[in-house]
Steps between C-alpha positions, in 0.01 A plus 500: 500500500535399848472736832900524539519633116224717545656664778796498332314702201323762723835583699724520149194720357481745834881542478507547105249776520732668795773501266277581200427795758894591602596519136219750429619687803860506368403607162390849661895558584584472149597865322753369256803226417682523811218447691381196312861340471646646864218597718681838444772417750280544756476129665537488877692249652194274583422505142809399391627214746122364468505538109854310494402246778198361351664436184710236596227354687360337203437173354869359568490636863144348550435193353854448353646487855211344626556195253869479594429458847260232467805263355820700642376634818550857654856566343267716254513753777849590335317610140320802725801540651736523180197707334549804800881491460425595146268738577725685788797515275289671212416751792838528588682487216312576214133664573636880576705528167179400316318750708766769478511535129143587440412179246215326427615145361832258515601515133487910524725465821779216280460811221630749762780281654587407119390600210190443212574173406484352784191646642346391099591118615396476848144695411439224261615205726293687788161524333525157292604368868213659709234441249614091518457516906190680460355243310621221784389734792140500365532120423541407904247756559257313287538205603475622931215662344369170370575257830307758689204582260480151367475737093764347220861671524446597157206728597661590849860560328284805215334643830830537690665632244191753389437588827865592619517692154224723547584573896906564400324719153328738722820629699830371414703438825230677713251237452772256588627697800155496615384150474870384631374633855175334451687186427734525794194545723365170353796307514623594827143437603359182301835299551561521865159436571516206316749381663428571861216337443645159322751525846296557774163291423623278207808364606357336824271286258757370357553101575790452708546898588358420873264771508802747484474783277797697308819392409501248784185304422594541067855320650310250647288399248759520211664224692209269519478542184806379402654826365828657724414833674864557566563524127161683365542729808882566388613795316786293377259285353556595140886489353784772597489548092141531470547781795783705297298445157179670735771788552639553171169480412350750710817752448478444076108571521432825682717769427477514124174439427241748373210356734675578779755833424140662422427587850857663531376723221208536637664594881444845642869525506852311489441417886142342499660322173774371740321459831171277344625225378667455873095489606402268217818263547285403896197576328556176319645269751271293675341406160666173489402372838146564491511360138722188571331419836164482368635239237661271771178503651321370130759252478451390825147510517495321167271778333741421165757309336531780239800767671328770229158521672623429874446876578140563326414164629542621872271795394228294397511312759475731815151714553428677200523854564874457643591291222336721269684811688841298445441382142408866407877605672654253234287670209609806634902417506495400137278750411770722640740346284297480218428917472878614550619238255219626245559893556897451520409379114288749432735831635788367266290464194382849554863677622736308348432381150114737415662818666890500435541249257219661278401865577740606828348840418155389587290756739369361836184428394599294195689289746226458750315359162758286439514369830145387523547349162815289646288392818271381243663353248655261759209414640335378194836322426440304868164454391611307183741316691266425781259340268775279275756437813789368228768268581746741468378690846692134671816675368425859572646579850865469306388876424612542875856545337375849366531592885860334550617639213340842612612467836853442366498830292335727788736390744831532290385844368439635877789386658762375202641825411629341155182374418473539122185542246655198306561319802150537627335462107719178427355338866189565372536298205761221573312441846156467331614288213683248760225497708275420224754228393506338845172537579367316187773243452639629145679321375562259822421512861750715660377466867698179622817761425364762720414343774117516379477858668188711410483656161563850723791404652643356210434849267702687825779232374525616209415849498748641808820355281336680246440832634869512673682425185341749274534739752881477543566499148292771412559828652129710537532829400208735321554391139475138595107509493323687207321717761656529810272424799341800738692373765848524390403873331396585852782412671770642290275859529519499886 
């Protein structure tokens, strides 16, 4: 193992153990269910925007916009971009109603704006869909764990997902709340650093730069190089569609997913819910141009042909204890990612199908049980998957249509006011079974005839007709579910 990797080692190991050491910490808070699942609805603002922030500061936002930048320039500004417009207009829109109703998971809230059935088929699609991206979020950590330790992915992929198993076991959303301000410290300290000092003193190496450092002398030098600063330097550099897909994107993802509505649940009240994802939405800005910079400056400097490794190539390339600092802000962004994803899994095992679907009478220390059991069972299920990494984990971001579909059922049932159980059951359904249809090909490739849009914005396609027709032909009233929801009982008492 050579010095850099050795470095790399000690600095992972010091900030493991300081994690190890939050989640013991956080485990001291814990005095029942709602404390495990919701930090007992006691998160601050900091907690929350911080919490929400660094999960979309994982392995897409790091080395996935890193890689497009190396071959489409600094256009990838606009996936940070389209990511906070998501993230404001859950605040806006959606983040106090989650809040306001006193819930713990995004089934339970489609079972109070509907009815039984649908809560029974999005709890289902949820968990089968979280456990699959908690299998692929410990993949990417295994294998930054294995370009900076130099171990097999294999063995890095089992520690990841042990590791973030054990810290997330000890205390639910606390442990994560805790480590997500550790994380923010790290990345808003490892990445700038890294790049301030790739601008200032490695720039002005660079052949044909001039001695000038910054944007100026990485201009310079991209010319003599023979690539066009005018278009890597462009945020028009990638297509207007690409741009809107980054968008629709961006909208579909945040405000439906389980990952993310946590922290609402978790808020103090309705206004922290509302005012921190405002914070996180800047929090997660200038990820993109430290990110995509610092891969001009590896193509450039001809550290790699490879776009995947331009950023950890950088890393390992500037003095060790920076790069080491900046690697370990990466590890910490999908790390991020990697523990909501895995407890988002975990909290809808335990409310949604162990609790209500099996024993809703259950006492609150049965559930606590059952949470912990949850937490765990998924992390042995990432642990599995780590170890075999199957074929079929190419295919399984199409479970992103779970949160389009969601999204499409949340948002009708808040602001549709004939939004109907069947409406929002049947959109389930149809929209997973077309999505499934287009996604794989069956029985031909149906792409060419939709304009090959993303699986996501395709199931929208499909599953807004659906919604609105069964909706104006039915008409809601109480006896249309077989248990009316909480909600509507509510409102017709007050």
């Amino acid at each position: 193992m050579g010095d850099i990797q050795t470095i790399h080692l000690a600095v992972i190991g010091a900030v493991l153990a300081v994690i190890f050491l939050f989640g013991f910490l956080a485990s001291r808070r814990i005095k029942g269910c709602e404390d495990m699942l919701v930090c007992g609805r006691t998160l601050g603002i900091f907690f929350v925007a911080c919490s929400l922030a660094a999960e979309y500061m994982g392995g897409l936002g790091t080395i996935g916009v890193s890689e497009r930048a190396f071959t489409e320039g600094m256009g990838v500004i606009w996936y940070h971009i389209a990511a906070s417009t998501g993230i404001l207009l859950f605040g806006l829109l959606f983040a106090h109603y989650y809040r306001k109703y006193g819930i713990q998971t995004i089934p339970e809230y489609l079972y109070y704006l509907f009815d039984i059935k649908t809560w029974k088929a999005n709890a289902l699609l949820n968990f089968v869909a979280y456990t699959f991206f908690t299998v692929i979020e410990v993949v990417a950590l295994g294998s930054i764990l294995a370009g900076l330790t130099g171990f097999p992915i294999n063995i890095c992929s089992v520690a990841a997902a042990i590791f973030i198993t054990l810290y997330v076991l000890a205390a639910g959303m606390w442990s994560i709340a805790y480590v997500s301000m550790f994380y923010m410290a790290l990345i808003y300290l490892g990445l700038p650093l890294a790049f301030f000092y790739v601008m200032k003193f490695g720039v002005p190496e660079l052949i044909g730069s001039g001695g000038a450092a910054g944007f100026t002398g990485l201009a310079r030098a991209m010319a003599e190089s023979g690539f066009d600063p005018d278009f890597f330097f462009s945020p028009f550099s990638i297509s207007p569609m690409v741009v809107i897909g980054f968008f629709i994107g961006g909208i579909l993802a945040v405000p439906a997913a389980q990952a993310t509505v946590n922290y609402a649940f978790g808020a103090r009240n309705w206004k922290i819910a509302r005012l921190a994802p405002i914070l996180a939405a800047f929090l997660i800005l200038p990820l993109s141009i430290w990110t995509g910079t610092m891969s001009l400056y590896a193509k450039t400097a001809g550290l790699t042909a490879e776009p995947k490794l331009a950023l950890i190539t950088v890393l390992t390339e500037i003095p060790p204890w920076i790069g080491a600092v900046g690697a370990l802000a990466i590890f910490a962004a999908i790390l991020s990612t990697a523990d909501s994803i895995l407890f988002a899994a975990g909290s809808v095992l335990a409310k949604d199908l162990l609790q209500r679907w099996m024993n809703p009478h259950a006492d609150d220390r049965t559930v606590l049980r059952w949470t912990r059991f949850s937490i765990l069972a998924v992390g042995l299920i990432a642990t599995v998957g780590a170890m075999t990494v199957p074929e079929l984990l190419k295919q399984a971001y199409f479970v992103y249509t779970l949160r389009a579909v969601t999204l499409v059922c949340v948002f009708f049932g808040i602001y549709f006011r004939r939004a109907h159980p069947d409406a929002a059951f049947w959109s389930i359904i149809v929209g997973l079974i077309a999505a499934t249809l287009y996604q794989f090909n069956i029985p031909i490739d149906y792409k060419p005839y939709f304009w090959n849009v993303h699986v996501s914005i395709f199931t929208v396609m499909i599953t807004v007709p659906v919604f609105f027709v069964i909706s104006l032909i039915r008409k809601w009233t109480p006896d249309t579910a077989g248990e009316p929801p909480p909600l509507y009982a509510k409102e017709k008492s007050t």
